[in-house]
N, C-alpha and C positions, 0 to 999 in steps of 0.2 A: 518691357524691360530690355534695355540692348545690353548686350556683351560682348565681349573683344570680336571682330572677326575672324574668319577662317584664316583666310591668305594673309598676313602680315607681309607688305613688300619691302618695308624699310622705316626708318625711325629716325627722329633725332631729338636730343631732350638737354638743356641745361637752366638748371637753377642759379639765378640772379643773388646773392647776396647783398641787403643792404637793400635793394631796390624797390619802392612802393608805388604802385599805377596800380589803374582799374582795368580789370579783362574786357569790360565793353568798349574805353578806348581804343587800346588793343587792337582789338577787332576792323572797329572799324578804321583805323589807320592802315590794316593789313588790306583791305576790303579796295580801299584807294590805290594800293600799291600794286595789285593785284590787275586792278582794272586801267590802269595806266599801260599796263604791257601789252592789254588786248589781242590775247590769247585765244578768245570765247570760252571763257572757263564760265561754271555755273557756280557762285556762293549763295550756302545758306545756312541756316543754325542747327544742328542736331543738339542732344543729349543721351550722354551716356548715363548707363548705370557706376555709384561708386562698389557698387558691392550686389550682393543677389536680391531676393524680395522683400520692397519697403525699404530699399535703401533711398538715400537719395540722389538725384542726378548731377551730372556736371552737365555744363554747355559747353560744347567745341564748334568752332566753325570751320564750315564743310566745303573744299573745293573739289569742285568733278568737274571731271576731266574724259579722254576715250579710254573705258576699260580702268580706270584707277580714281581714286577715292584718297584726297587728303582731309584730315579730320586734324585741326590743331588746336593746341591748348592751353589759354593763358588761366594763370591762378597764382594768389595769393601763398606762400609756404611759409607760415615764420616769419621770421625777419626778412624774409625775401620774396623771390616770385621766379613762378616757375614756369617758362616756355616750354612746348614740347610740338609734332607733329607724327602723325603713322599714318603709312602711303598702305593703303589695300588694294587687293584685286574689287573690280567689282560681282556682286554676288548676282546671279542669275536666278529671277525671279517669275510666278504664276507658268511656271516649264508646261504642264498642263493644257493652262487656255492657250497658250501660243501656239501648242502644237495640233489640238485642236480647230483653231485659227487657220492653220497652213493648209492640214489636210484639209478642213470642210471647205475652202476659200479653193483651194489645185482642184477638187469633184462639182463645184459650184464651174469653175471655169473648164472646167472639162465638158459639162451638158451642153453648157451654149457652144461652145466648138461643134459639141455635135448635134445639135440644133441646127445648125448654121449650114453644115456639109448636106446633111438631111434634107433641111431645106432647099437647096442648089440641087442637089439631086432631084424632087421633087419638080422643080422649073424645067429639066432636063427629060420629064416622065415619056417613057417611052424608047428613049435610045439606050444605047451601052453604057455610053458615060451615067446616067441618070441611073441605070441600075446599080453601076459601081460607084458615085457617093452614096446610094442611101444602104447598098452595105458598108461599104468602108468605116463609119462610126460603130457599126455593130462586132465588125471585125476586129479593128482597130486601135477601137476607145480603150479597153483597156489594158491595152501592149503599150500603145505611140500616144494617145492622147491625153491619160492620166499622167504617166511618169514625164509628159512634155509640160502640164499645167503645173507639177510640182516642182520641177525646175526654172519656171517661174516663177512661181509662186517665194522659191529661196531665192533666185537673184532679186526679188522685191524688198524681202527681208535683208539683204546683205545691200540694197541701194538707202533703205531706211537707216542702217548702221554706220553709212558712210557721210549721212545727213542731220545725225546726232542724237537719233532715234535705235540705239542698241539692246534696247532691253528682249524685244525679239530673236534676235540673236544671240544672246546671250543664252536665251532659253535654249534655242535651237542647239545650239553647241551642246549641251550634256545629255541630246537624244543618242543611242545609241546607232550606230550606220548614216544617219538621217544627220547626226551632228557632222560626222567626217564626212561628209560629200558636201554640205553646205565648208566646211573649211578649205577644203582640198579645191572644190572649184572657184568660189565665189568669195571667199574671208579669209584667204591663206594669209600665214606671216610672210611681212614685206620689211625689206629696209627701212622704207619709210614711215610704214605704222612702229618700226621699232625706235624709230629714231625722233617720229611726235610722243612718243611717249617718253623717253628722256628727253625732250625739250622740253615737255608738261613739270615734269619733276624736278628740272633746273627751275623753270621758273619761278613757280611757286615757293623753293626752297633758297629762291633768292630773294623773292617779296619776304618771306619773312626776316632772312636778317638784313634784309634795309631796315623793315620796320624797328626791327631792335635795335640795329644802330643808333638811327634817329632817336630815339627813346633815351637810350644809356647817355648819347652827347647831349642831350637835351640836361637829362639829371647829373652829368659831372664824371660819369662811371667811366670806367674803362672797355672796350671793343671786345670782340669774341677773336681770340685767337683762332689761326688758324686750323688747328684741330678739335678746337673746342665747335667749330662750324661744319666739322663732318657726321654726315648721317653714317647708321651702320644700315647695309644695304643686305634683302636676301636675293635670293634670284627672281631676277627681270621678266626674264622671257616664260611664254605661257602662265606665269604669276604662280609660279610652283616653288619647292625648295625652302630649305631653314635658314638658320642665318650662317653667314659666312665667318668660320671660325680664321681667331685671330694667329699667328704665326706661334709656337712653340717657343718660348725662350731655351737659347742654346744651354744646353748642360754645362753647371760647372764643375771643373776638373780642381776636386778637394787637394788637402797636403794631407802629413800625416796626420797632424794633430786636428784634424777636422777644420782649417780654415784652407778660404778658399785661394788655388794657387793663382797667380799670373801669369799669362800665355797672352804670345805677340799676336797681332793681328794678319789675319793673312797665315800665321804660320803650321 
């Protein structure tokens, strides 16, 4: 059973009055729109839960992207039909085996290093130098040559992330010390990862209203204004944060009889 995600990043949703199409249409019109921009976005179909256990599900389809997850939604409402889309963080997954993975894989490349020096010493048997390789791994190994193979071992991880292979990374990131040094050195925030991630989220929130467009001038309808085309957005960066509340309406200044007075602008 899925249920909402944690990180909600952003949303956008309007109901079609009047309007009758099928969500697998839909879909796959979006599917074309999508792949004409050639992004490397990855689509595919998920299903949500409507409700808790033994509910049944909805199908959205799924664009991913680096780090975010669009999940969109065509369906039938009534007399209408109702588009929607919600942008999440991606959820970091198997934390365990990955970090598992790292350490046994950094002590696994750590032996052979000192296999290697050991051996070179060995060829060496006899002089100075040959005595100081086949200490130097006993010495060494585990000052200079573990914490050298696990710094490896995360710039491998953070070369995989930048190849479209993030799920290690993802994991890595919510170790404790072990997450901040893989950040800090190798996966720091950049302009540019900030700035493919709002191209990610223009895009795709452009496929969808072509796709609706075409669709509404197809059926006679009328276009989405242009605020009826704004998502409500929460905060971007590190995929933290609620959502961005909307501005206070200014107070009105009553008369006596409790209606409200008029006051110049500017004044």
């Amino acid at each position: 059973m899925r249920t909402i995600p944690d990180e909600v990043l952003a949303h956008w949703a309007h109901l079609y009055e009047g309007l009758n199409t099928s969500p697998q249409g839909f879909y796959a019109d979006l599917r074309m729109a999508i792949e004409r921009r050639r992004f490397g976005a990855e689509v595919s179909h998920v299903e949500w839960s409507e409700g808790g256990v033994l509910s049944p599900n909805r199908e959205y389809m799924r664009v991913t992207g680096d780090r975010q997850i669009f999940d969109v939604c065509a369906a039938p409402f009534g007399t209408g039909f109702f588009f929607s889309w919600w942008l999440t963080a991606k959820r970091p997954r198997h934390v365990l085996f990955y970090f598992l993975l790292w350490a046994g894989g950094s002590a696994l490349l750590a032996a052979v290093l000192a296999f290697v020096v050991g051996a070179f010493g060995q060829a060496l048997y006899g002089s100075a130098w040959g005595i100081l390789f086949q200490l130097l791994p006993l010495v060494a190994g585990p000052f200079v040559l573990l914490p050298l193979c696990g710094l490896i071992g995360l710039w491998l991880i953070a070369l995989a992330a930048r190849s479209g292979t993030d799920a290690p990374g993802l994991a890595i990131e919510t170790i404790p010390v072990l997450g901040w040094l893989y950040r800090r050195l190798f996966n720091p925030e950049t302009y540019y990862r900030l700035d493919t991630m709002q191209m990610f989220r223009t895009a795709v929130h452009g496929a969808v209203m072509e796709t609706i467009d075409q669709l509404t001038s197809a059926k006679g309808l009328r276009a989405l204004n242009a605020d009826e085309r704004k998502p409500v957005f929460r905060e971007l960066l590190h995929g933290g944060g609620g959502v961005t509340p909307a501005p206070a309406p200014p107070p009105v200044n009553m008369g006596p009889k409790g209606q409200p007075r008029a006051e110049l602008v500017g004044a």
